[in-house]
C-alpha positions in Angstrom: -11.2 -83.4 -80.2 -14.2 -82.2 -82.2 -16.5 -83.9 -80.4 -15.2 -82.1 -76.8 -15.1 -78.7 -79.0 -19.0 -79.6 -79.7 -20.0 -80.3 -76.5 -18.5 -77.0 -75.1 -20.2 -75.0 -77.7 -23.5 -76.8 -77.2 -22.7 -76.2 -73.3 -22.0 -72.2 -73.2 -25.7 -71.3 -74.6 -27.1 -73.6 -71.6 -24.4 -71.6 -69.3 -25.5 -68.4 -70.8 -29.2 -68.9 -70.2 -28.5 -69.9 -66.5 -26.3 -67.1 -65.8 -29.1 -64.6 -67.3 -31.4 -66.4 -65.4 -29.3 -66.0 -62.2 -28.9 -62.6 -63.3 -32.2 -61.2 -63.4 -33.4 -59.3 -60.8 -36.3 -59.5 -58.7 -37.7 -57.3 -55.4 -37.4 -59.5 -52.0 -40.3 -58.6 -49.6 -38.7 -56.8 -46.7 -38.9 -58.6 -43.2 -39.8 -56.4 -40.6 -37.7 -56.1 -37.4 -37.9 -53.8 -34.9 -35.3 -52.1 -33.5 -35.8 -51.9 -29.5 -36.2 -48.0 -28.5 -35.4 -48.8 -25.1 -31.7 -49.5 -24.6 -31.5 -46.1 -27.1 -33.9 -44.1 -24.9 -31.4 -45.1 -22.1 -28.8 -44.5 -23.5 -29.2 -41.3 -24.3 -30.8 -40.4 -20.6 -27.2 -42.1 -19.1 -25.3 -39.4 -21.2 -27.5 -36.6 -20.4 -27.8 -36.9 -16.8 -23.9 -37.8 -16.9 -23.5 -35.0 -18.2 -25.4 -32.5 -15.9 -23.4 -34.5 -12.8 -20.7 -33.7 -14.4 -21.6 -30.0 -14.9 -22.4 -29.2 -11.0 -19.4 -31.0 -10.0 -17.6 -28.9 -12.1 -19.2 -26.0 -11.0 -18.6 -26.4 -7.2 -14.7 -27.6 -7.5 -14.3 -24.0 -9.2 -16.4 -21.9 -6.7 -14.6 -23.5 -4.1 -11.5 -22.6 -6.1 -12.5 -19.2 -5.7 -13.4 -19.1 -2.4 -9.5 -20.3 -1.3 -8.1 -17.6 -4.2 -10.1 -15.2 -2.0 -8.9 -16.4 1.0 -5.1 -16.4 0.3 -6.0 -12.7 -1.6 -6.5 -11.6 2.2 -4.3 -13.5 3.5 -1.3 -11.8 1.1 -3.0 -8.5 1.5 -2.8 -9.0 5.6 1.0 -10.7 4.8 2.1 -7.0 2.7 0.8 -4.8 5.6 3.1 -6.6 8.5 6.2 -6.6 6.2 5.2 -2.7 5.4 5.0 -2.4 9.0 8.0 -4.0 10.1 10.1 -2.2 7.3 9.1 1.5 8.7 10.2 -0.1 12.6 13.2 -1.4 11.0 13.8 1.6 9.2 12.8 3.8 12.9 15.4 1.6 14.6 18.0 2.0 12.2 17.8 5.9 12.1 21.4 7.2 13.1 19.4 10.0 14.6 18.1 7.5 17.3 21.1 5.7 17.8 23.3 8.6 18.6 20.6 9.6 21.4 20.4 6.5 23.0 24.1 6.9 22.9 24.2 9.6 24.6 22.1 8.0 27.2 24.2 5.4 27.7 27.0 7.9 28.8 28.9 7.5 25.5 31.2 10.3 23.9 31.9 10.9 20.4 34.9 9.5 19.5 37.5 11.6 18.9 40.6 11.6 15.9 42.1 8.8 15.1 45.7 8.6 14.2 47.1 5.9 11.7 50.1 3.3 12.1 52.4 2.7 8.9 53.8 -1.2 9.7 56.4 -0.4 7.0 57.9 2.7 8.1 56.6 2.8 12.2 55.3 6.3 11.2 52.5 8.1 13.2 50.0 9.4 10.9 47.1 11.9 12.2 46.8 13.8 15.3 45.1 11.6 17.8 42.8 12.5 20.6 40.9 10.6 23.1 37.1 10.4 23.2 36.5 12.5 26.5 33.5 14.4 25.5 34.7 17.6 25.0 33.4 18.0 21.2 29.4 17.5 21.1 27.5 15.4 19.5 25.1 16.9 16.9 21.9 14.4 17.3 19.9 16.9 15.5 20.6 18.5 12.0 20.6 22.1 11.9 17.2 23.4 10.5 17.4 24.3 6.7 18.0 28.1 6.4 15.2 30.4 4.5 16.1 31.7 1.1 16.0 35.5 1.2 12.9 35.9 -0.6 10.6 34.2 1.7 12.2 36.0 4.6 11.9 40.0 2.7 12.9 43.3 5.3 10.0 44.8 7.0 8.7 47.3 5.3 7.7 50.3 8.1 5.1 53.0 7.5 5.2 55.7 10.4 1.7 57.5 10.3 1.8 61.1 11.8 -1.8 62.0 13.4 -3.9 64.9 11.6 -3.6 67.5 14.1 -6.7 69.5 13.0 -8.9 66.3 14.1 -7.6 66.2 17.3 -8.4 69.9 17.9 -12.3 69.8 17.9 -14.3 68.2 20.5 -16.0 65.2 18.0 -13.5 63.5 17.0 -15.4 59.8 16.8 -16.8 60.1 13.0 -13.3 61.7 12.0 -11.1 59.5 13.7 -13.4 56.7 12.7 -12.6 58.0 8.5 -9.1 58.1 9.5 -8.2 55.0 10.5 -9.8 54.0 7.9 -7.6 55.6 5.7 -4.2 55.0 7.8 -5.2 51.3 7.1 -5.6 51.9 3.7 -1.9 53.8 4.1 0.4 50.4 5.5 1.7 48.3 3.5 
């Protein structure tokens, strides 16, 4: 065993030496390779004029987004106006007004009272009378009356004529003053 022990020690200085030996550092000449630029150069061209194409594309699908917002904008707009016209003819057409007129053109009378059958009893209630035209048909409402105030009394002013004016023979610069002053007297 002392003999294997001495051949490992005499070993590990040789193993030592190698290992620094391995160890040691030293600076490899670079090789020199060239990267092509081409397949980068086009690359990068691909992905810019991609991206342009993409750009206009984009672009003209939103103007001609627009253009059809605009067109259905008109197209609502024109939509509101009919319905807003064929409310107010609805509305003209529904008037009571109108249809009590044409009514009346037809030859129809107002009805007249009705009278009311209890099942349960057999009783009569109301006074009836038949439609026969007798009681008129207001078509128009009576016209609102005038408060008091915007309808005041007259207010009169009686003007007796100077009579020494009328005496002299001029009387065109005097009567001329006095009118002018009977103006100034009504009220």
């Amino acid at each position: 065993m002392s003999s294997t022990a001495a051949q490992i020690r005499s070993r590990m200085p040789r193993i030592a030496e190698e290992a620094f030996e391995r160890a040691r550092l030293t600076v490899v000449p670079r090789r020199r390779t060239r990267a092509a630029r081409m397949p980068f150069v086009a690359l990068v061209s691909m992905v810019l004029l991609s991206g342009v194409v993409g750009l206009l594309l984009f672009n003209t699908s939103m103007q001609q987004a627009s253009f059809a917002a605009t067109a259905l904008e008109g197209q609502a707009n024109t939509l509101a106006a009919r319905q807003q016209t064929l409310q107010m003819d609805l509305d003209q057409l529904r008037n009571p007004q109108r249809i009590a007129k044409a009514a009346v053109g037809l030859g129809m009378v107002q009805a007249g009272n009705p009278a009311f059958l209890d099942l349960a009893t057999g009783e009569v209630r109301g006074v009836p009378s038949a439609g026969d035209g007798t009681t008129s048909l207001r078509i128009n409402p009576l016209p609102p009356r005038k408060p008091a105030i915007l309808a005041p009394p007259p207010h009169v002013v009686t003007v007796i004529p100077d009579q020494s004016t009328e005496s002299t023979g001029d009387t065109s610069h005097q009567n001329a003053g006095n009118g002018h002053r009977r103006g100034q007297n009504r009220h």
